[in-house]
ZATI-379936 format. One record per atom (N, C-alpha, C): residue in three letters; atom name; x, y, z. Coordinates in nm, 4 decimals, always signed. Layout:
<nodes>
    aa   at          u          v          w
   ALA   CA          X          Y          Z
...
</nodes>
This chain:
<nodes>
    aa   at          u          v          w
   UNK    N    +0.9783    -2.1958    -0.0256
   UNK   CA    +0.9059    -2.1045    -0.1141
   UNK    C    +0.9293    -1.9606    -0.0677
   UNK    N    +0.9544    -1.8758    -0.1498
   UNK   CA    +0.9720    -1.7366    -0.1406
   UNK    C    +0.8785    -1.6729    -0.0952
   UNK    N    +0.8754    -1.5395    +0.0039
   UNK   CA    +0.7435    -1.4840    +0.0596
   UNK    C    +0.6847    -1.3766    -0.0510
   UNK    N    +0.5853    -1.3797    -0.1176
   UNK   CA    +0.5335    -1.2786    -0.1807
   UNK    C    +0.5552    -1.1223    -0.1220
   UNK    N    +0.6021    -1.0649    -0.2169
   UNK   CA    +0.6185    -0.9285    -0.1702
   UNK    C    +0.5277    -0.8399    -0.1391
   UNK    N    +0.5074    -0.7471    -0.0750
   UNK   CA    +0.3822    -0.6915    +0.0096
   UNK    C    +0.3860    -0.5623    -0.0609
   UNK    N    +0.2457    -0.4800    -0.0718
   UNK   CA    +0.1928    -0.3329    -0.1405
   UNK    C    +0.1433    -0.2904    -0.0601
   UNK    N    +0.1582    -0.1857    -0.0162
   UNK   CA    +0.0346    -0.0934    +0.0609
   UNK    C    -0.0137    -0.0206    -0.0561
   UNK    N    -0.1375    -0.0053    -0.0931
   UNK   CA    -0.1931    +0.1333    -0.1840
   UNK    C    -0.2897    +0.1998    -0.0749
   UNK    N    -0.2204    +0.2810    -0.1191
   UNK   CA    -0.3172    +0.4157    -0.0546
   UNK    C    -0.3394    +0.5250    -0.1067
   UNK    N    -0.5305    +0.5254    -0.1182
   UNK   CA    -0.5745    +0.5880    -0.2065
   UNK    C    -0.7443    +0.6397    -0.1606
   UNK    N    -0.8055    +0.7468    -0.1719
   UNK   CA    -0.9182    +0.7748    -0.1051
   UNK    C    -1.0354    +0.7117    -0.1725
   UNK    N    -0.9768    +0.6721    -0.3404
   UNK   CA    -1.1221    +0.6335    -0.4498
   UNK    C    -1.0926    +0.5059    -0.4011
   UNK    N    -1.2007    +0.4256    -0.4120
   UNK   CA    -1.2346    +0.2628    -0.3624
   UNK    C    -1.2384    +0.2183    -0.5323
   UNK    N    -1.1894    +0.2532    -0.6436
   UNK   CA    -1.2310    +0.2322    -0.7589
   UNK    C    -1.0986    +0.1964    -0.7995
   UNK    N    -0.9956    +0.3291    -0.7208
   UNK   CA    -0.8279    +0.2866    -0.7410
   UNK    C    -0.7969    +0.1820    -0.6906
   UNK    N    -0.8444    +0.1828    -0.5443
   UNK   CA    -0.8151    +0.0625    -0.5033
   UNK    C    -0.8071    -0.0976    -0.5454
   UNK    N    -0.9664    -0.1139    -0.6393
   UNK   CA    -0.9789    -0.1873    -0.6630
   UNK    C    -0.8813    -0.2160    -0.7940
   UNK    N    -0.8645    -0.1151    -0.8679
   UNK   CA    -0.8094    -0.1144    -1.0177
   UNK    C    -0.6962    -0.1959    -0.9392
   UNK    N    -0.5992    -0.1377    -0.8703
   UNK   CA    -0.4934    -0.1762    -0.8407
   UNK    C    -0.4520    -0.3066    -0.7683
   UNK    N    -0.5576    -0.3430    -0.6802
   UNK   CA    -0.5391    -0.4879    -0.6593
   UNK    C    -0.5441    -0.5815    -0.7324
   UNK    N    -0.6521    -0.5493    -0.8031
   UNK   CA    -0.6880    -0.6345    -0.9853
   UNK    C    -0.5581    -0.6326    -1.0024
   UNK    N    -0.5350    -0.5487    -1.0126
   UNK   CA    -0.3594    -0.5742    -1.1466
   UNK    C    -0.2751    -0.6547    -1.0736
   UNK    N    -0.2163    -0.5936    -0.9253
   UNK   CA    -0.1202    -0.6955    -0.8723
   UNK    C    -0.1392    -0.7620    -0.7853
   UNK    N    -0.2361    -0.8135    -0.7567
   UNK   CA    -0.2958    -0.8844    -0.6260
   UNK    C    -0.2043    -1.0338    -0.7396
   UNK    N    -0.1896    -1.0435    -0.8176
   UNK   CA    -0.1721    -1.2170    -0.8672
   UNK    C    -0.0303    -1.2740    -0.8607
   UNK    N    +0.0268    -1.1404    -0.8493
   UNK   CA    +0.2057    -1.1271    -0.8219
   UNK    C    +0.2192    -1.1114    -0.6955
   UNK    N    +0.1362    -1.0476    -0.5892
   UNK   CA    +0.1782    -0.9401    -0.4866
   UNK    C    +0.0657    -0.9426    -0.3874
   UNK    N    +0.0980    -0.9727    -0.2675
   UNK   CA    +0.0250    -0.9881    -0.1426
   UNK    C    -0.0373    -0.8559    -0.1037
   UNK    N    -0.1836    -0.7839    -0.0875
   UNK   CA    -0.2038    -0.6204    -0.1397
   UNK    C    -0.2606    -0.6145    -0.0009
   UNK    N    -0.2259    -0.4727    +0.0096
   UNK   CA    -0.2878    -0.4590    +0.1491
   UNK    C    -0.3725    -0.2708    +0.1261
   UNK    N    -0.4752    -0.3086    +0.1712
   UNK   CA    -0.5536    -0.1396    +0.1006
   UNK    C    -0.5951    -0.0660    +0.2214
   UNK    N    -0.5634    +0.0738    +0.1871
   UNK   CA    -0.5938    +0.2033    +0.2872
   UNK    C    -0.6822    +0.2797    +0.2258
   UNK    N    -0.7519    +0.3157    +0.2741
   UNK   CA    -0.8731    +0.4439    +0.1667
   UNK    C    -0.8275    +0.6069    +0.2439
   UNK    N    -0.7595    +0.5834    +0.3295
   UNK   CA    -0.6832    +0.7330    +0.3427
   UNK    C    -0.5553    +0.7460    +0.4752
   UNK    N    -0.4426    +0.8356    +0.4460
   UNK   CA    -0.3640    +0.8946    +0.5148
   UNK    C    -0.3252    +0.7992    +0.5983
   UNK    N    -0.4219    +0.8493    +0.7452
   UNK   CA    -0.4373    +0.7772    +0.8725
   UNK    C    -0.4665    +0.5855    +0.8535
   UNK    N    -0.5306    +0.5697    +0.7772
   UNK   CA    -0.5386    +0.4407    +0.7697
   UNK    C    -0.4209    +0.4007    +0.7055
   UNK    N    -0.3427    +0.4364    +0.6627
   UNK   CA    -0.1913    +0.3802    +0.6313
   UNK    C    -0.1451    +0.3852    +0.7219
   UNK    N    -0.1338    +0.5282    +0.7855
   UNK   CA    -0.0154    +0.4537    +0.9190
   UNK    C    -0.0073    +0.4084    +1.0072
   UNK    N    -0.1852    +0.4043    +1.0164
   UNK   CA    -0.2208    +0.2680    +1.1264
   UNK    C    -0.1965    +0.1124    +1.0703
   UNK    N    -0.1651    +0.0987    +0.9038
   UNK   CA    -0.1270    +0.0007    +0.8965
   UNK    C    +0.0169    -0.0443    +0.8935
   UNK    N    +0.1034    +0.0479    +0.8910
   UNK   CA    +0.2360    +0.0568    +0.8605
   UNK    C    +0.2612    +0.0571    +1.0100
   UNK    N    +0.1961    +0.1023    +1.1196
   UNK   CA    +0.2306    +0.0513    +1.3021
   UNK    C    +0.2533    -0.0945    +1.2645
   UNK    N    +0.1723    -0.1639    +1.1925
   UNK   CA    +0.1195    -0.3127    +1.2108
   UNK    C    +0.2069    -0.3917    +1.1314
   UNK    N    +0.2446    -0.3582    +0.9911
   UNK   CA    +0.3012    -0.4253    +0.8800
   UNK    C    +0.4029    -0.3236    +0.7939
   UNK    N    +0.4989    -0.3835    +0.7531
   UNK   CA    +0.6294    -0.3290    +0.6990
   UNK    C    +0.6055    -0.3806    +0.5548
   UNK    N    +0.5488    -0.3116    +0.4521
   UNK   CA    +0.4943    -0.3760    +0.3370
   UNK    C    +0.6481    -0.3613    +0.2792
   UNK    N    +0.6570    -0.4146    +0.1729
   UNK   CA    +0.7806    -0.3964    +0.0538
   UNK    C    +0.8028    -0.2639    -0.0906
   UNK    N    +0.6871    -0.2378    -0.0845
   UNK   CA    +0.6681    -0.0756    -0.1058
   UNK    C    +0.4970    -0.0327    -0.0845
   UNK    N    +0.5183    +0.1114    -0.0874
   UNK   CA    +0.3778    +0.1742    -0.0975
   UNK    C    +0.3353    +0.2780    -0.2571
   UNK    N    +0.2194    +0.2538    -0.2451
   UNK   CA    +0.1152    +0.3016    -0.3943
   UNK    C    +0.0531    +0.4714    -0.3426
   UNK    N    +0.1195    +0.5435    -0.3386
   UNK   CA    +0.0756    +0.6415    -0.2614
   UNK    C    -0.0368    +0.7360    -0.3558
   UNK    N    -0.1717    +0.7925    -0.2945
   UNK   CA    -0.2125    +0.9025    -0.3301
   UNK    C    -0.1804    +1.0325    -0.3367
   UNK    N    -0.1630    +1.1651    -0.3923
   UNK   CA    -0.1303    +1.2688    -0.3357
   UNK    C    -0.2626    +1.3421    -0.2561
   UNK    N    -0.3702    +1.3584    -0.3281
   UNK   CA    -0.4907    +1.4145    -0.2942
   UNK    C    -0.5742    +1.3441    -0.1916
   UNK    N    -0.6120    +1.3427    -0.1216
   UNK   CA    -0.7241    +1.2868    +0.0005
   UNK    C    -0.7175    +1.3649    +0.1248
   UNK    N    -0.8686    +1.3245    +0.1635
   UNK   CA    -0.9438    +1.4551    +0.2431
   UNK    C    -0.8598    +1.4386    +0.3467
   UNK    N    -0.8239    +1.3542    +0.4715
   UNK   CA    -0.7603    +1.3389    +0.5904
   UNK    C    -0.5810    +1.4228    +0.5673
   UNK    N    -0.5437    +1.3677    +0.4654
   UNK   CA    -0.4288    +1.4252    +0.4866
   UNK    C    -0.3510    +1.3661    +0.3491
   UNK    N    -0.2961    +1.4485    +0.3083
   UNK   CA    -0.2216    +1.4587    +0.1628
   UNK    C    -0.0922    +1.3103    +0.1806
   UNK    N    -0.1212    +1.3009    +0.0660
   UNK   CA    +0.0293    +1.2240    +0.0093
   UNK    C    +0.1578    +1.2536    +0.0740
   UNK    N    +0.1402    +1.3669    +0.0553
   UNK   CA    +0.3331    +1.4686    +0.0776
   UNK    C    +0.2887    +1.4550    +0.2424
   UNK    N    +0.1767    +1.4400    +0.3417
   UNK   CA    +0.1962    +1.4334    +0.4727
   UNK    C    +0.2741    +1.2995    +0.4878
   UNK    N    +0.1728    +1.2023    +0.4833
   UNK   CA    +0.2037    +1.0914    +0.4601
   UNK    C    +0.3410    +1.0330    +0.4536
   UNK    N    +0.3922    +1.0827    +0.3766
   UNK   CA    +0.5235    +1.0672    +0.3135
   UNK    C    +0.6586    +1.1191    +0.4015
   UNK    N    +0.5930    +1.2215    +0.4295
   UNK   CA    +0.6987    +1.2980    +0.5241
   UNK    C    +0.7130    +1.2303    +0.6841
   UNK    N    +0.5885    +1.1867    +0.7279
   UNK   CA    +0.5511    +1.0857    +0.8528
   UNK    C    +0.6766    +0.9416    +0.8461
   UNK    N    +0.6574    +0.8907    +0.7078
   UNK   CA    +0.7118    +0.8022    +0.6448
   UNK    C    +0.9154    +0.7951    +0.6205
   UNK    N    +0.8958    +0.8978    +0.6113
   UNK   CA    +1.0414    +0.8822    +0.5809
   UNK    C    +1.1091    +0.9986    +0.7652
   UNK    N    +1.0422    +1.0323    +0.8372
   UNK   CA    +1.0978    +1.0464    +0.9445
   UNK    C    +1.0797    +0.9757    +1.0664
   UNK    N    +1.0548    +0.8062    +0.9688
   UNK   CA    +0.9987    +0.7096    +1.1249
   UNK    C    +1.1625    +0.5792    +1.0628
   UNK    N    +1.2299    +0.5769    +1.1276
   UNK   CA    +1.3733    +0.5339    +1.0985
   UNK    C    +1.3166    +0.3644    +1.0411
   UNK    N    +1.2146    +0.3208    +1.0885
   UNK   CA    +1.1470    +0.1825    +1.0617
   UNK    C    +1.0782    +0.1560    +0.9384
   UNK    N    +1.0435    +0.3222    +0.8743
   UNK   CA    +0.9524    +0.2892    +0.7619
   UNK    C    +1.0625    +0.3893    +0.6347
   UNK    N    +1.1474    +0.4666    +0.6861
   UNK   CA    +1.2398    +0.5112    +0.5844
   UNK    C    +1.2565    +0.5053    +0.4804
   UNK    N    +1.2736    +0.3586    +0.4637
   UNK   CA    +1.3584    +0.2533    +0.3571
   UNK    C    +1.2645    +0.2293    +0.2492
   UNK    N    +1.1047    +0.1897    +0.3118
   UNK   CA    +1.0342    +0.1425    +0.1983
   UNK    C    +1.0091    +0.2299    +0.0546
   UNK    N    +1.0216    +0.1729    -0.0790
   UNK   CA    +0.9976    +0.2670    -0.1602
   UNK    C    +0.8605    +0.2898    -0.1660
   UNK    N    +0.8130    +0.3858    -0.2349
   UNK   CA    +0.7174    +0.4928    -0.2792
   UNK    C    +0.6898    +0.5677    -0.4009
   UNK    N    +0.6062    +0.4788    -0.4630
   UNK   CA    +0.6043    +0.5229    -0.5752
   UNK    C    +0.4336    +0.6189    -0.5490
   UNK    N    +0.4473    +0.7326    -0.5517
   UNK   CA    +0.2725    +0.8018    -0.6053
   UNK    C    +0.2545    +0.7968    -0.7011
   UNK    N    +0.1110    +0.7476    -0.7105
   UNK   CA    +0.0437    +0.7273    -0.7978
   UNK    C    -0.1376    +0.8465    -0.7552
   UNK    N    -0.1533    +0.9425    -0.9077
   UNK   CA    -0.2021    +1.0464    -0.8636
   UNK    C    -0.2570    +1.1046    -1.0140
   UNK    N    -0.3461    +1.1680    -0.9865
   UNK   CA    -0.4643    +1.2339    -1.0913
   UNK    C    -0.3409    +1.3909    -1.1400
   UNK    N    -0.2560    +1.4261    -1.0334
   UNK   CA    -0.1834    +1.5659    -1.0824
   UNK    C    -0.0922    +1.5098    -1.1500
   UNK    N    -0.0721    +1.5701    -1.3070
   UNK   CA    +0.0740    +1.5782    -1.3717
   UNK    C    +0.1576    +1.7061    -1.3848
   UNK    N    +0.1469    +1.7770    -1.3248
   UNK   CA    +0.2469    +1.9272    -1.2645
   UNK    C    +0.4011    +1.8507    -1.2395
   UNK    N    +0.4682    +1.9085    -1.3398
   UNK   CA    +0.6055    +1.9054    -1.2964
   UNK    C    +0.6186    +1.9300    -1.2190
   UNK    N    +0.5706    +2.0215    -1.1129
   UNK   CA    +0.6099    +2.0799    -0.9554
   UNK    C    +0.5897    +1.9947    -0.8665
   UNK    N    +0.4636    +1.9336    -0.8732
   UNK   CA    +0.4344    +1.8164    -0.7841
   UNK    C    +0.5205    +1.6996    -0.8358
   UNK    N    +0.5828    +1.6398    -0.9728
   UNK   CA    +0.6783    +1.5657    -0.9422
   UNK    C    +0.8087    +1.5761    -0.8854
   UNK    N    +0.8796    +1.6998    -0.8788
   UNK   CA    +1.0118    +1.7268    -0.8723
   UNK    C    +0.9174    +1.7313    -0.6647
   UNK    N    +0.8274    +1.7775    -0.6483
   UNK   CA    +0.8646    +1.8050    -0.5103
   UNK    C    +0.8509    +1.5851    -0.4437
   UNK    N    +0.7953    +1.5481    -0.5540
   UNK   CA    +0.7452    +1.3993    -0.4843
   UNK    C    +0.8848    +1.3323    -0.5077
   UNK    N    +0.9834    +1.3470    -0.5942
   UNK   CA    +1.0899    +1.3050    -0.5820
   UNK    C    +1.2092    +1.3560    -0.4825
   UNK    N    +1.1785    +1.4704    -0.4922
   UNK   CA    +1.2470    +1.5644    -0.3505
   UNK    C    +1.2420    +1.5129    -0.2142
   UNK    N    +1.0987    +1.4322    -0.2163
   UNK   CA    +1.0460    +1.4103    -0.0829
   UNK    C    +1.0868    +1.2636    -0.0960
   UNK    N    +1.1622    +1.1932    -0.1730
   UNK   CA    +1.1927    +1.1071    -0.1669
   UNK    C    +1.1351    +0.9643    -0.2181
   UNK    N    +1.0501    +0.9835    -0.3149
   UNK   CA    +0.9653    +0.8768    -0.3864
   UNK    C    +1.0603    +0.8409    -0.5223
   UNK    N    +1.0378    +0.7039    -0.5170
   UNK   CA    +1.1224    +0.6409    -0.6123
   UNK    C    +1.0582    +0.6804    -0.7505
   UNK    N    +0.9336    +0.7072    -0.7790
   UNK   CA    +0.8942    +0.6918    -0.8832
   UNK    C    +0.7462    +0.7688    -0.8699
   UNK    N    +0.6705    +0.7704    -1.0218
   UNK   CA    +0.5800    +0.8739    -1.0060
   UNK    C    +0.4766    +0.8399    -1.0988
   UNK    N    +0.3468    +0.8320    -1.0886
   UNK   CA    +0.2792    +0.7584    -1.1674
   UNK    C    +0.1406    +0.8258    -1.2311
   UNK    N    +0.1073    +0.8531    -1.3397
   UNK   CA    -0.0147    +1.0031    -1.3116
   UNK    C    -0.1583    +0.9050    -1.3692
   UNK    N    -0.2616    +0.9113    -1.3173
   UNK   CA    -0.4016    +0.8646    -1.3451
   UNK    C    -0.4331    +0.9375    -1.4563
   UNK    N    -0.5032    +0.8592    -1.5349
   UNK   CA    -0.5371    +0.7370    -1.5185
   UNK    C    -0.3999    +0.6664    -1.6121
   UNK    N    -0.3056    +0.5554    -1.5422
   UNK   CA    -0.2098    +0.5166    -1.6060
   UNK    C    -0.2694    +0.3631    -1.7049
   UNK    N    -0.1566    +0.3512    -1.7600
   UNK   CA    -0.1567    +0.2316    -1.8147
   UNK    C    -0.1047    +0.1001    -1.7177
   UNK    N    -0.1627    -0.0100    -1.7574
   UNK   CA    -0.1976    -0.1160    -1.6366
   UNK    C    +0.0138    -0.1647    -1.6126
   UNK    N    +0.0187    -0.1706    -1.7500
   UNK   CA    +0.1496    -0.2484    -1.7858
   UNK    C    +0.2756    -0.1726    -1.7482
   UNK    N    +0.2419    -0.0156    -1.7712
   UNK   CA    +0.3402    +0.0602    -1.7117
   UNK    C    +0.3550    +0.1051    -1.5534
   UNK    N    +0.2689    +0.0720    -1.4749
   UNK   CA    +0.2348    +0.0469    -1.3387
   UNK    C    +0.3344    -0.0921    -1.2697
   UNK    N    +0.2943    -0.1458    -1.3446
   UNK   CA    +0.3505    -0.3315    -1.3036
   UNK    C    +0.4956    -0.3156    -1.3438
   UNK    N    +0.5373    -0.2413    -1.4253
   UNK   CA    +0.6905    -0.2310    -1.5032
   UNK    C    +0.7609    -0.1353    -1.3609
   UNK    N    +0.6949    -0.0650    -1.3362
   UNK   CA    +0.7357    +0.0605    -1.2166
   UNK    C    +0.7607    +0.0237    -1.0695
   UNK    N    +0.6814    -0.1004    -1.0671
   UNK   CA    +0.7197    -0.1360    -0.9302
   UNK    C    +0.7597    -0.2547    -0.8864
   UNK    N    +0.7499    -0.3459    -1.0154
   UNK   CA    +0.8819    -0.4385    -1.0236
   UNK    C    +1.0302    -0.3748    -1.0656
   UNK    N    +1.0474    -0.2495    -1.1239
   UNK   CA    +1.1609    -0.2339    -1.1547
   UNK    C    +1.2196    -0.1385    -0.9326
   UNK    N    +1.0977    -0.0754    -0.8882
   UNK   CA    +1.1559    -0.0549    -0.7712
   UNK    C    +1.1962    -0.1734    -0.6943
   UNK    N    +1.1028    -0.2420    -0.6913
   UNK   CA    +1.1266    -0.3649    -0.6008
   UNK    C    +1.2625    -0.4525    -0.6531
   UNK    N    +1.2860    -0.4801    -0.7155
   UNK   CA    +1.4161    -0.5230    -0.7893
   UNK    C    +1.5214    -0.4350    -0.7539
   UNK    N    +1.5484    -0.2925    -0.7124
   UNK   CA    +1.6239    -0.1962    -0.6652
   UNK    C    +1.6546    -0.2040    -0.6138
   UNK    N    +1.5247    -0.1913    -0.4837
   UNK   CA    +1.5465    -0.2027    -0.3147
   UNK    C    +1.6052    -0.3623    -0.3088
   UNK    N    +1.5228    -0.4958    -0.4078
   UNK   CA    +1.6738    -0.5924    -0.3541
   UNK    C    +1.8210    -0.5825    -0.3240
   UNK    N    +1.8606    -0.4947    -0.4369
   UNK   CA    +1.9814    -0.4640    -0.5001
   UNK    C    +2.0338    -0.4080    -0.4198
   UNK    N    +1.9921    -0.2991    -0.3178
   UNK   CA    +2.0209    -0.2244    -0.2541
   UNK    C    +2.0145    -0.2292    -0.0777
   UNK    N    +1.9490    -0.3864    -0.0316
   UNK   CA    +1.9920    -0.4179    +0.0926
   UNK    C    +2.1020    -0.4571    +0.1322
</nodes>
């Protein structure tokens, strides 16, 4: 049997959180952070198959996060899709700059969420 593929979301509302496990917890083994630091204390621990990123939260922004993320040679690779209350073209061109596969603005649609990160995850197969 195949290993279910792993999510980190990380997100400061406990409301996202929940939205988001609801949706793919039935496909997808979910693993939840309510901010920054609590991701990369979980990402010491577990190498998920992508992450659900916030931009906004009090400890430390998305774009920190991210940048932590892609200069640790172990966590590089994983994709990153943010998912986030800002729709500023600026903040997407800089979240793709910074290297996120994809970009997702609150409050989204359930179906176009699930389309976004099966189509990453299907990528990153493609691409080991």
């Amino acid at each position: 049997m195949e290993r279910r593929k792993t999510i980190l979301v990380v997100d400061d509302a406990a409301a996202n959180l929940q939205v988001c496990k609801g949706l793919l917890s039935g496909e997808y083994a979910i693993l939840l952070a309510n901010s920054g630091k609590m991701a990369l204390k979980a990402l010491a621990r577990v190498r998920p198959d992508i992450i659900l990123l916030d931009i906004e939260m009090p400890d430390m922004t998305g774009f920190e996060v991210m940048d932590k993320i892609k200069k640790d040679n172990k966590l590089q690779n994983i994709p990153v899709i943010f998912v986030t209350s800002h729709a500023s073209e600026t903040l997407v061109a800089k979240a793709v700059g910074q290297g996120a596969v994809d970009y997702v603005v609150k409050p989204f649609d359930p179906d176009i969420l699930l389309a976004k990160v099966r189509n990453a995850l299907n990528t990153d197969d493609i691409n080991r």
